[in-house]
C-alpha positions in Angstrom: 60.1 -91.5 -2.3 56.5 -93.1 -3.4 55.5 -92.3 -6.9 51.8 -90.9 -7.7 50.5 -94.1 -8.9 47.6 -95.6 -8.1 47.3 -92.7 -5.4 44.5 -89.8 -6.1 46.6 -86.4 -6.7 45.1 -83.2 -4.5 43.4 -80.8 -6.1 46.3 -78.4 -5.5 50.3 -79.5 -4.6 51.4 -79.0 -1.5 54.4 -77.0 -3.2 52.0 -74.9 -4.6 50.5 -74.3 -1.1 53.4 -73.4 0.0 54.3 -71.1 -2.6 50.7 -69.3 -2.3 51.5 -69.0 1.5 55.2 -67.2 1.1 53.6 -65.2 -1.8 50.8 -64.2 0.6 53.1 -62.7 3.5 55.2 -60.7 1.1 51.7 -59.5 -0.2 51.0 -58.5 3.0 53.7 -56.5 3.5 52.1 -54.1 0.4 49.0 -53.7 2.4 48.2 -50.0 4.4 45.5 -47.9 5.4 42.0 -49.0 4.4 43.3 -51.9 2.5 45.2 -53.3 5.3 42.3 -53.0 7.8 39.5 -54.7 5.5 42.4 -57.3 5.6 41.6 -58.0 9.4 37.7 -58.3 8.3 38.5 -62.3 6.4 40.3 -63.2 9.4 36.7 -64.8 11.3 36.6 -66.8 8.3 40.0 -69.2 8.7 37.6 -71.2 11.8 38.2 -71.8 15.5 41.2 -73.6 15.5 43.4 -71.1 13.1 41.9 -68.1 15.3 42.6 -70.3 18.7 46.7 -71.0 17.4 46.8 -67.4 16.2 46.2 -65.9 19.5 48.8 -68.2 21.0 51.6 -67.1 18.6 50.3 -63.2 19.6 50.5 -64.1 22.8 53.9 -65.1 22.7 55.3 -62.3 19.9 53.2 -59.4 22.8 56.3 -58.0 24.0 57.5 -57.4 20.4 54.3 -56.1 19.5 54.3 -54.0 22.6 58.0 -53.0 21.5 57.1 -52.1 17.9 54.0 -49.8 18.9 56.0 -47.9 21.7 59.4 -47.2 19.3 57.5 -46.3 16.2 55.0 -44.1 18.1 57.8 -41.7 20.2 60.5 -42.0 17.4 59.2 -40.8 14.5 59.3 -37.3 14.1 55.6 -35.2 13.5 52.6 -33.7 15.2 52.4 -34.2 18.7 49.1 -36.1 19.5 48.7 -33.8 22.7 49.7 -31.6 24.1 52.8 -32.4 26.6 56.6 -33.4 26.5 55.9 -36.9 26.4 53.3 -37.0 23.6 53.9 -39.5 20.6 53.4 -37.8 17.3 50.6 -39.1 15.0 52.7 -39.8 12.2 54.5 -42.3 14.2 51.1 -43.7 15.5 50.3 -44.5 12.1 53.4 -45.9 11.1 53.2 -48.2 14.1 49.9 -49.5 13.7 50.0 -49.8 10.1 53.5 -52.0 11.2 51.4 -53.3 13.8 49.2 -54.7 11.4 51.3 -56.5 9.2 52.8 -58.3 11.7 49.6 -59.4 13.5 48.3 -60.4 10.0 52.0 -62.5 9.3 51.1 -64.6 11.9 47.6 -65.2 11.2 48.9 -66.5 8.7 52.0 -68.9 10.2 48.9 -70.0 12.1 46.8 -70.8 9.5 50.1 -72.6 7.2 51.0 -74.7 10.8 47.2 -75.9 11.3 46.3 -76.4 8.0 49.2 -78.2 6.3 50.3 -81.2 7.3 53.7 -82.4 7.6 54.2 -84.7 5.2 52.7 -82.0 2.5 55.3 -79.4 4.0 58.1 -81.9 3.3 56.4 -82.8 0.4 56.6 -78.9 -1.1 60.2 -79.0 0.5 61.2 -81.6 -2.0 59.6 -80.6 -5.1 61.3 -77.2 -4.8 64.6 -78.3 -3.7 64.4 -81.0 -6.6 66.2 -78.5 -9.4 69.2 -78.1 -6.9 70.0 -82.0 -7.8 71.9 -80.0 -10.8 74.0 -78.5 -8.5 75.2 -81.6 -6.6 72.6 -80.9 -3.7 70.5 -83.6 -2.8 67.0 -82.7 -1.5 66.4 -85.9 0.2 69.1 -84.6 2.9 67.1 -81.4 2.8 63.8 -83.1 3.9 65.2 -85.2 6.5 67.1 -82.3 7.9 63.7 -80.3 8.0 62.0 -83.0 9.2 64.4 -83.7 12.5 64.2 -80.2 12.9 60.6 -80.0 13.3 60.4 -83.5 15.5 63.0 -81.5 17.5 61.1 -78.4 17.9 57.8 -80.6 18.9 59.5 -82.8 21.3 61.4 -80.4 23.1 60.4 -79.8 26.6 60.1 -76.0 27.8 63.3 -76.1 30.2 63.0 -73.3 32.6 66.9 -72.6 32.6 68.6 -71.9 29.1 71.8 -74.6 30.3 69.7 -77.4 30.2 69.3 -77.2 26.9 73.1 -77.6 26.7 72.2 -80.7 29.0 69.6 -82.2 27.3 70.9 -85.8 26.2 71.0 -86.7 22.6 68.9 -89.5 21.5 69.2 -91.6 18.5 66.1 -92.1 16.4 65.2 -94.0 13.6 62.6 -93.0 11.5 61.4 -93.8 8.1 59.9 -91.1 5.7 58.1 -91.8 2.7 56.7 -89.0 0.6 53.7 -89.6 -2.2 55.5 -87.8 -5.4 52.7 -86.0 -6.9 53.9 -83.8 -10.3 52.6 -80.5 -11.0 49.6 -80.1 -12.9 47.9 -76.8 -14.7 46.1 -75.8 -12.1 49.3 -75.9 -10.2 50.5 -73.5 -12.7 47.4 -71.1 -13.4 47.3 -70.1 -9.6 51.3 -69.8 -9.2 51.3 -67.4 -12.1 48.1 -65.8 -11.4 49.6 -65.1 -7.5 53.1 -63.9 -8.4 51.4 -61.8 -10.9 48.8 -60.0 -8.1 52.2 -59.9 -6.4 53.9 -58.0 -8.9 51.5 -55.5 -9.4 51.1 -54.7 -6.1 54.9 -53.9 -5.7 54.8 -51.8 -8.8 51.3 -49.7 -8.1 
């Protein structure tokens, strides 16, 4: 682990970033009707590339966004929304896209965390918050490098077409070594960390 001197701190620490991020998908989760469709307007904004990654992770989640829209919209109990045994009722329409909605915004925003944050900042913010568990006999070097091999593993793994070969797939030994720049908190670290869970809070209590 490098230490922060001689090296220009970021305006904001990654752990910070990270902590806006998780803050911002359980804010998202409080959003609904008018508030959760102006939500969709920003979404241009984030650039090519986050809009580009977040149609691939829609892509990929369709059939469970295909799933959510068809149990919410003939389970829920209400108004029929014609006429006709195998009408859905509006009340689960509306609970469905308003679920639908959420979701689709939740990975906007896994989209926008993975193209904007790099990995050294994630394992960066890993450490810094896993640091206080060192008084509880848990190191949070292990924890990065654990992280770390699982994210190499994710980006090197080849897309088998049969489940067993994963069972197959030979295991190879790699060295690797991680150095992370140690940057400490500073007030504006604090002021928007505070200022966030305080939005957060207020929207769960409204």
């Amino acid at each position: 682990m490098e230490s922060d001197a001689g090296i220009q701190a970021p305006v904001l620490h990654p752990a910070t970033r990270l902590l806006v991020w998780l803050l911002l998908l359980l804010g998202v989760q409080c959003l609904s009707g008018a508030a959760l469709a102006a939500a969709f307007l920003f979404i241009p904004l984030l650039g090519k590339k986050v809009l580009r990654r977040s149609a691939k992770l829609i892509w990929r989640a369709r059939w469970l966004l295909g799933t959510l829209l068809l149990v919410f919209s003939w389970a829920v109990a209400g108004t029929p929304l014609w006429e006709g045994p195998a009408s859905p009722t509006r009340e689960g329409m509306q609970e469905a896209l308003g679920h639908l909605g959420r979701l689709l915004l939740v990975l906007v925003a896994v989209a926008a965390f993975l193209e904007t944050m790099a990995l050294a900042d994630l394992l960066a913010a890993t450490h810094t918050w896993l640091r206080p568990l060192r008084y509880f006999g848990v190191d949070p070097d292990r924890g990065v490098v654990r992280l770390m091999l699982v994210l190499r593993y994710v980006e090197t793994l080849p897309r088998p077409r049969d489940w067993r070969r994963l069972l197959d797939a030979p295991a190879e030994s790699v060295s690797e070594r991680l150095e992370l720049v140690d940057h400490s908190l500073r007030w504006p670290d604090y002021f928007i960390a505070l200022s966030c869970m305080a939005a957060l809070t207020f929207l769960f209590l409204r």
